[in-house]
N, CA, C and O atoms as a CHARMM CRD file, in Angstrom:
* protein
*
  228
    1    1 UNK  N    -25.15800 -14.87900   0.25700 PROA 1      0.00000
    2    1 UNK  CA   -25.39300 -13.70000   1.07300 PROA 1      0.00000
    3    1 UNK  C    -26.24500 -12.66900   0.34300 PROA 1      0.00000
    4    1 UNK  O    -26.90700 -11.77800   0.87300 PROA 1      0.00000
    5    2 UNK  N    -26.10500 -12.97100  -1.15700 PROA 2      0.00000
    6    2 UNK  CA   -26.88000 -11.70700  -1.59800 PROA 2      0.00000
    7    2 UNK  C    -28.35200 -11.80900  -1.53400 PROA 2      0.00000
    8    2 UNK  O    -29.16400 -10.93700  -1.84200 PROA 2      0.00000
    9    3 UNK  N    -28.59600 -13.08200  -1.05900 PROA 3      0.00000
   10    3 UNK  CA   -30.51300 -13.91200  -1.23600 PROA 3      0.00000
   11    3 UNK  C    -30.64800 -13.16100  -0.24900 PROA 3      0.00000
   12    3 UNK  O    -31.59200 -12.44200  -0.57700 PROA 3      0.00000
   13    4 UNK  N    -30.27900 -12.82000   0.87300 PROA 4      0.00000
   14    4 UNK  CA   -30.64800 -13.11800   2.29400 PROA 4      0.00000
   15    4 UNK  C    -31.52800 -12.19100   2.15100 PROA 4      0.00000
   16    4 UNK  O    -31.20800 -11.21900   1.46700 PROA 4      0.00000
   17    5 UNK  N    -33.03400 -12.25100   2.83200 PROA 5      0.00000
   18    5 UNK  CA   -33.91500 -11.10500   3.03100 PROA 5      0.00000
   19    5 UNK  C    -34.77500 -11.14100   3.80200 PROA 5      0.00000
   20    5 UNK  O    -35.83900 -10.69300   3.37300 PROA 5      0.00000
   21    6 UNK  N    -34.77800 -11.55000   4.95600 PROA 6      0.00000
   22    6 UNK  CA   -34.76000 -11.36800   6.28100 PROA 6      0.00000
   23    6 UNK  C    -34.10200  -9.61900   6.98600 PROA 6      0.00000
   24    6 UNK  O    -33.13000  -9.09800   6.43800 PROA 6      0.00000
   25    7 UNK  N    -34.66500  -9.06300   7.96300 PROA 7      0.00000
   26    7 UNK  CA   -34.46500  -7.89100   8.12600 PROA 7      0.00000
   27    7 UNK  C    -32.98400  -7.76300   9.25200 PROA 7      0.00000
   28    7 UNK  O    -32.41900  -6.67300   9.33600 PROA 7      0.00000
   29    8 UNK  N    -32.48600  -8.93400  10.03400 PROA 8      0.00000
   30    8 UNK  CA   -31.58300  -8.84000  11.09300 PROA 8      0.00000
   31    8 UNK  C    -30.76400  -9.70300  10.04100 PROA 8      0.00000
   32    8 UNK  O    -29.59800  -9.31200  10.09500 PROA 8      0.00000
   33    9 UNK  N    -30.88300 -10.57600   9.23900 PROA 9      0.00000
   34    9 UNK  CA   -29.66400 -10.87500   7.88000 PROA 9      0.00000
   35    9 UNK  C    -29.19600  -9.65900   7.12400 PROA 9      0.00000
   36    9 UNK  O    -27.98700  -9.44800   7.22400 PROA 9      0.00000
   37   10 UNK  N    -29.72300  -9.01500   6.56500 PROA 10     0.00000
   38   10 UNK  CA   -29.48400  -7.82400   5.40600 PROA 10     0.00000
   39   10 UNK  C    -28.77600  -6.99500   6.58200 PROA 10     0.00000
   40   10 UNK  O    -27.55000  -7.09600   6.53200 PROA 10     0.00000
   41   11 UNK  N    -29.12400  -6.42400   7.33200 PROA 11     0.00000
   42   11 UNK  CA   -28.58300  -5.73700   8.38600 PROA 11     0.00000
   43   11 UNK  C    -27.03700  -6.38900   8.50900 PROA 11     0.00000
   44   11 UNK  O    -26.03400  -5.79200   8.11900 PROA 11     0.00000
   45   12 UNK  N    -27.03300  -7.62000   9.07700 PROA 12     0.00000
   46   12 UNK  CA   -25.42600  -8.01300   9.46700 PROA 12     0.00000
   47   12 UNK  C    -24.93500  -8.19300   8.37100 PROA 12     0.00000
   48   12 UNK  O    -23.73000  -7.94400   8.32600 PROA 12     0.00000
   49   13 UNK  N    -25.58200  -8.67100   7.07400 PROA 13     0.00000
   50   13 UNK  CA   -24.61100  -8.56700   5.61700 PROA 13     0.00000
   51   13 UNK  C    -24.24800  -7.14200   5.13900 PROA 13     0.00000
   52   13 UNK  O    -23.39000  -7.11600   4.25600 PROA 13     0.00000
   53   14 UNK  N    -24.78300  -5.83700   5.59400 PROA 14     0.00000
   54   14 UNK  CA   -24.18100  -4.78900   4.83200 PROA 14     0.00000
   55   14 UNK  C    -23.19100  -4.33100   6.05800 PROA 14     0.00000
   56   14 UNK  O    -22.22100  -3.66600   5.69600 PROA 14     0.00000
   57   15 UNK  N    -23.31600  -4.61200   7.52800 PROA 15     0.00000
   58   15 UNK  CA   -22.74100  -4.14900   8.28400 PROA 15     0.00000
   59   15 UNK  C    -20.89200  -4.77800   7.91700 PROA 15     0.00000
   60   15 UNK  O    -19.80000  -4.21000   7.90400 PROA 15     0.00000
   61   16 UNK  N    -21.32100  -6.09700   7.68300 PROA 16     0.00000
   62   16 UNK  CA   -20.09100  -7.07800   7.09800 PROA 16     0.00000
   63   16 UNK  C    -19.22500  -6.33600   6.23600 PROA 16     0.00000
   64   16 UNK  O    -18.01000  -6.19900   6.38200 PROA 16     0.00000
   65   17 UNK  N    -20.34300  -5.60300   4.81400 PROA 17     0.00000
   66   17 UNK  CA   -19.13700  -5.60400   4.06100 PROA 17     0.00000
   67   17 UNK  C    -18.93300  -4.00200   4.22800 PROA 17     0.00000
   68   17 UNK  O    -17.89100  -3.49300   3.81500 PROA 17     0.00000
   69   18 UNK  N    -19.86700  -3.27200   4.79300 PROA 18     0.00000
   70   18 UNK  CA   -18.91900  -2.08100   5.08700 PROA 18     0.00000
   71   18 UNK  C    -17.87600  -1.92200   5.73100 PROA 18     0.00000
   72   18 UNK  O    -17.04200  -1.09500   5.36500 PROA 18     0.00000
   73   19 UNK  N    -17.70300  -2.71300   6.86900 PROA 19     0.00000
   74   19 UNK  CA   -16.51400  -2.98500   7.64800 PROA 19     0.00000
   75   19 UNK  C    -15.59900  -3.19600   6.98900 PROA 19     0.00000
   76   19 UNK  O    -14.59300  -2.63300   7.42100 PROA 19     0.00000
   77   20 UNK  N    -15.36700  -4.06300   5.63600 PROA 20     0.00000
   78   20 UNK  CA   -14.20900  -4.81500   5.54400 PROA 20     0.00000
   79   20 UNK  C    -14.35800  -3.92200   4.24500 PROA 20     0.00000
   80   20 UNK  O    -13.56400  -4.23000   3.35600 PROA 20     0.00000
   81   21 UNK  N    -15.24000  -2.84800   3.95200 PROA 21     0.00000
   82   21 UNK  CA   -14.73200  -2.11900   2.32100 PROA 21     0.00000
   83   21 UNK  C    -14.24300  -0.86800   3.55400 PROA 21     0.00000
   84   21 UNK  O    -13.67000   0.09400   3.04100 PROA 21     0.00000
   85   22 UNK  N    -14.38400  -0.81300   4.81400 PROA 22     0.00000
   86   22 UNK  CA   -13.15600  -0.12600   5.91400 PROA 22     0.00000
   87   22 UNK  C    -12.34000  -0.15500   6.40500 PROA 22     0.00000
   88   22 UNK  O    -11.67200   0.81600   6.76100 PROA 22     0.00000
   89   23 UNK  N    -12.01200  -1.83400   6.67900 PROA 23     0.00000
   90   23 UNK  CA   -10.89600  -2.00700   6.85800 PROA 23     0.00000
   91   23 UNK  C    -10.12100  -2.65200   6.00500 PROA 23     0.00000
   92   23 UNK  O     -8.95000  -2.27900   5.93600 PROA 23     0.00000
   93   24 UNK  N    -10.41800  -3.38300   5.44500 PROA 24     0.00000
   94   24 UNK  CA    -9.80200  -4.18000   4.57600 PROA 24     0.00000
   95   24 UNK  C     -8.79200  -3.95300   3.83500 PROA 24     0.00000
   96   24 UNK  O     -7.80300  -4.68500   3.79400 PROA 24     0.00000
   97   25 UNK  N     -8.94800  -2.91300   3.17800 PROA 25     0.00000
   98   25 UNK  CA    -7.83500  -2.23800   2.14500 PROA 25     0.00000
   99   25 UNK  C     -6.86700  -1.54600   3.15900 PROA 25     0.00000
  100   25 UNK  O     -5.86000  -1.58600   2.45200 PROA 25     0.00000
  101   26 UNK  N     -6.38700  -0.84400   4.49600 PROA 26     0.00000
  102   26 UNK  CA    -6.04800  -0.61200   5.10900 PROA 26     0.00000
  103   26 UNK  C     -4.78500  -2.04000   5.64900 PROA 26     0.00000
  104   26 UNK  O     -3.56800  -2.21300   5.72000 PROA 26     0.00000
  105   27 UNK  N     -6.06700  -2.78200   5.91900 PROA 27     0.00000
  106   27 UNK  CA    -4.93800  -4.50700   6.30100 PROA 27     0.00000
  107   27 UNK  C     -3.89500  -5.28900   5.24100 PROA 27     0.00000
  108   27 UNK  O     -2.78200  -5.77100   5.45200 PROA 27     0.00000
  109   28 UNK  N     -4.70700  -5.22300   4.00800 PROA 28     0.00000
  110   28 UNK  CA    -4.08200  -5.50500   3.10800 PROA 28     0.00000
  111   28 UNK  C     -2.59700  -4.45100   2.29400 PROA 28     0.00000
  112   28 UNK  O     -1.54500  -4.86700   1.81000 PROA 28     0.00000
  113   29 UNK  N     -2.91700  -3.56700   2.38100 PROA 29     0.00000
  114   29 UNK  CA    -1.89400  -2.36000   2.58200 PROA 29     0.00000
  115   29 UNK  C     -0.37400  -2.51300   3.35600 PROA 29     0.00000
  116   29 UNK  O      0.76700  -2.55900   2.89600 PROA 29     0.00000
  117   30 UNK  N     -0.82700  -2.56000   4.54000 PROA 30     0.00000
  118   30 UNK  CA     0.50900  -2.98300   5.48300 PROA 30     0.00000
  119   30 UNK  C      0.90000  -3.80800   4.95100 PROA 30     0.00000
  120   30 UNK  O      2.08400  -3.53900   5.15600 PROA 30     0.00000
  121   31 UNK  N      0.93900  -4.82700   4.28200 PROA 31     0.00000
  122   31 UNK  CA     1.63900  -5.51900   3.98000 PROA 31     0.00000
  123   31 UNK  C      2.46500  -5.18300   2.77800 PROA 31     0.00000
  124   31 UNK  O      3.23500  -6.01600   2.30000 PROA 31     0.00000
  125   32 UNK  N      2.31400  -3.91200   2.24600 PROA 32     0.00000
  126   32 UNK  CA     3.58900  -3.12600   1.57300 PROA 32     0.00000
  127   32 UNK  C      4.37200  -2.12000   2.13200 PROA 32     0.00000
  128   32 UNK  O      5.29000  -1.53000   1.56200 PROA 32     0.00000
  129   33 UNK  N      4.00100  -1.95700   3.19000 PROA 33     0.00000
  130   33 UNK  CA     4.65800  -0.51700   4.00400 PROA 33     0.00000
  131   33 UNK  C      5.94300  -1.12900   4.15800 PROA 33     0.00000
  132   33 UNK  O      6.53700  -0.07400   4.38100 PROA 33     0.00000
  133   34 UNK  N      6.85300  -2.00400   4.21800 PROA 34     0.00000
  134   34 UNK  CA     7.74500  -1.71800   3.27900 PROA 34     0.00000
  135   34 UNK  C      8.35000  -1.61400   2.27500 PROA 34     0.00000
  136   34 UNK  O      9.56600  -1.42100   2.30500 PROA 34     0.00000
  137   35 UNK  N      7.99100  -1.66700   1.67300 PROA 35     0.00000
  138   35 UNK  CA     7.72800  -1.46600  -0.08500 PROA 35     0.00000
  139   35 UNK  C      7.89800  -0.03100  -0.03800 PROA 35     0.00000
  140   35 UNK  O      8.94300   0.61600   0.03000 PROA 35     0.00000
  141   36 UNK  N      6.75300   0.34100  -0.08400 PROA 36     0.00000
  142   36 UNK  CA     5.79300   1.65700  -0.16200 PROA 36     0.00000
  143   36 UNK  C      6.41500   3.03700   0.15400 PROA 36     0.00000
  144   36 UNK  O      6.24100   4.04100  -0.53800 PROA 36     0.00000
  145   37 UNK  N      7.28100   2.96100   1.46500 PROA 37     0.00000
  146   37 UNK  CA     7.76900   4.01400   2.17200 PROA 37     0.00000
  147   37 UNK  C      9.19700   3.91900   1.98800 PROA 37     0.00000
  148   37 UNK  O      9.91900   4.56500   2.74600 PROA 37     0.00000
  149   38 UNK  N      9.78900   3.07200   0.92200 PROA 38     0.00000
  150   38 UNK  CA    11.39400   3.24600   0.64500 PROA 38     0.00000
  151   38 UNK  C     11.35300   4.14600  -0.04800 PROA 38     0.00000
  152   38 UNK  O     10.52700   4.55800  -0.86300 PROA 38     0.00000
  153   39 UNK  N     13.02600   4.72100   0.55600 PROA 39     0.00000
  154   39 UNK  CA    13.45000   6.35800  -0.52900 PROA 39     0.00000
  155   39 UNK  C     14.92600   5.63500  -0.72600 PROA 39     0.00000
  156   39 UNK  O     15.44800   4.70000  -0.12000 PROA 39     0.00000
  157   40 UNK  N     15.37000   6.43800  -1.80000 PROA 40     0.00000
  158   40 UNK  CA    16.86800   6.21100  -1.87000 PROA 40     0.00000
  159   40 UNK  C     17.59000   6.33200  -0.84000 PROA 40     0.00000
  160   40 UNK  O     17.21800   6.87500   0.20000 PROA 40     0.00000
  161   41 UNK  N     18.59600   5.87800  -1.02300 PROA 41     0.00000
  162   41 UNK  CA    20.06700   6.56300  -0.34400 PROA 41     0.00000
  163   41 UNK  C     20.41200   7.91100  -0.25000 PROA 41     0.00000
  164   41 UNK  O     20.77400   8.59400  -1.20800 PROA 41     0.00000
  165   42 UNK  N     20.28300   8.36300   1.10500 PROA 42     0.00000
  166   42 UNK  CA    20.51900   9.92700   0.67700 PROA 42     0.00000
  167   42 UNK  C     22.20900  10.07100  -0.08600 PROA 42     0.00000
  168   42 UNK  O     22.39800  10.88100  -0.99300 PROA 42     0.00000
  169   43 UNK  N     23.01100   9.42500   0.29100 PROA 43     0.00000
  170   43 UNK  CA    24.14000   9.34200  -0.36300 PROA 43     0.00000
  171   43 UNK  C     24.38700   8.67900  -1.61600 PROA 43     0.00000
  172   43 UNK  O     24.62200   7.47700  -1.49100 PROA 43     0.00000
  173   44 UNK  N     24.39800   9.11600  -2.75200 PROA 44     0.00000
  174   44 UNK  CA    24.80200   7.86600  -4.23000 PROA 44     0.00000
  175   44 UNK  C     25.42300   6.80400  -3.36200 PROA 44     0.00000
  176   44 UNK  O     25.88300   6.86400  -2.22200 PROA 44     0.00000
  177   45 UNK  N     25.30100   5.76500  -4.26700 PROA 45     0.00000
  178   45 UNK  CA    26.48800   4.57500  -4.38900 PROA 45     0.00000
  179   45 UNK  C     27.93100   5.26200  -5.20700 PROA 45     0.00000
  180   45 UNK  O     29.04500   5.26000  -4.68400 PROA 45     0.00000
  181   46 UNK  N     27.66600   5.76000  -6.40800 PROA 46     0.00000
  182   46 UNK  CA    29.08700   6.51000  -6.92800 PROA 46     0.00000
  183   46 UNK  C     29.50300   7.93400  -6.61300 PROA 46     0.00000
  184   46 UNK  O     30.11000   8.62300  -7.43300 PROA 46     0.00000
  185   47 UNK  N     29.06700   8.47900  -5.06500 PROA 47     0.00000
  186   47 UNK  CA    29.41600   9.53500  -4.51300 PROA 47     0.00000
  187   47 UNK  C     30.92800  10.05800  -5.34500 PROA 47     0.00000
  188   47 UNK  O     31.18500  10.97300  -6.12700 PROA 47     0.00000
  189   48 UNK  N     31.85600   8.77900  -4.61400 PROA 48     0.00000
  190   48 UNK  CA    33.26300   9.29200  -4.87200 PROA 48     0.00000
  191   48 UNK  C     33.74000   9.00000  -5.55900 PROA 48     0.00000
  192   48 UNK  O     34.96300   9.02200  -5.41600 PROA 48     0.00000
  193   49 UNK  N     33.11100   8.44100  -6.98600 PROA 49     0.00000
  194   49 UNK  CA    33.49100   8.51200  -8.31200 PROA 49     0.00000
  195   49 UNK  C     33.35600   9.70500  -9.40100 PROA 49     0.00000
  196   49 UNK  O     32.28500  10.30400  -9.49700 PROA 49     0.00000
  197   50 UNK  N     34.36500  10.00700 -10.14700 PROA 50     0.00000
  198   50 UNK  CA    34.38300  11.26900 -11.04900 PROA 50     0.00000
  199   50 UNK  C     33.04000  11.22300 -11.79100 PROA 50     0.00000
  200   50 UNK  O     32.35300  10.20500 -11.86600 PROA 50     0.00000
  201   51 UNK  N     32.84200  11.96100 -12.12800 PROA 51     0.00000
  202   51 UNK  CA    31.27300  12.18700 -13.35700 PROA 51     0.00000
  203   51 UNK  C     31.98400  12.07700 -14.25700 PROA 51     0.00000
  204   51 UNK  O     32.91800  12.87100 -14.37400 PROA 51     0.00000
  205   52 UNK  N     31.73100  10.81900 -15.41000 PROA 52     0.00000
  206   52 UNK  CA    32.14100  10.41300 -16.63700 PROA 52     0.00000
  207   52 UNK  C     32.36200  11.81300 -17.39900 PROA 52     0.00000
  208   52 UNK  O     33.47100  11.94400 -17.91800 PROA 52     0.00000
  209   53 UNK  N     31.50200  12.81900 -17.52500 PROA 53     0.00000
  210   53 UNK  CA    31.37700  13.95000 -18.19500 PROA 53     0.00000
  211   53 UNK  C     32.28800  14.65600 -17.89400 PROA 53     0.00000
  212   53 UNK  O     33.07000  15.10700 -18.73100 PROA 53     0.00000
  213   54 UNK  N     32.37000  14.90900 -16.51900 PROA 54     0.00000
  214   54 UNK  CA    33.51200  16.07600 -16.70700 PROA 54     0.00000
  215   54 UNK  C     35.04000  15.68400 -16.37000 PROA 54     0.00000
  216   54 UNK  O     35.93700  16.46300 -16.04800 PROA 54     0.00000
  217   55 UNK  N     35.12400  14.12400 -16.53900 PROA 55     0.00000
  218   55 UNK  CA    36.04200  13.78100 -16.13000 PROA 55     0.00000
  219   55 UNK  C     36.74900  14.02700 -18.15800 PROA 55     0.00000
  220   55 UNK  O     37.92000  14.27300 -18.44600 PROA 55     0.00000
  221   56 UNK  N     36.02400  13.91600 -18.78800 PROA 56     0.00000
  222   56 UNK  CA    36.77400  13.88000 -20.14700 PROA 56     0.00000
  223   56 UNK  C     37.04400  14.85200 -20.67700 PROA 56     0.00000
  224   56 UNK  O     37.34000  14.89800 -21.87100 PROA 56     0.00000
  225   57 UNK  N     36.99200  16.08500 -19.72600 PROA 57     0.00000
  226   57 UNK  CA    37.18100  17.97600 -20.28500 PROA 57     0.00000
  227   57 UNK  C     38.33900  17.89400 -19.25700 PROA 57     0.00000
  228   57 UNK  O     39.03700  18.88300 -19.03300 PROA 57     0.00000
């Protein structure tokens, strides 16, 4: 693709990869959105356990 030099080739080869340096990273992406957008637990796991610390005062 990089030979091509013809004037309606060069044309559809940059149109090609601008598209996909537009979409591309976008498509490939979703495929962490869930990954990406996890938060903790708003609640601990050891909510209703004492705090080691002040359990020994």
């Amino acid at each position: 693709m990089t030979t091509l030099s013809s004037t309606p080739a060069v044309l559809a080869r940059n149109a090609l990869v601008a598209a996909v340096g537009r979409f591309g990273p976008r498509l490939v992406l979703r495929a962490f959105d869930g990954i990406a957008d996890w938060r903790p637990p708003t609640t601990p796991y050891a909510a209703g356990a004492p705090d080691p610390e002040t359990a020994s005062n």
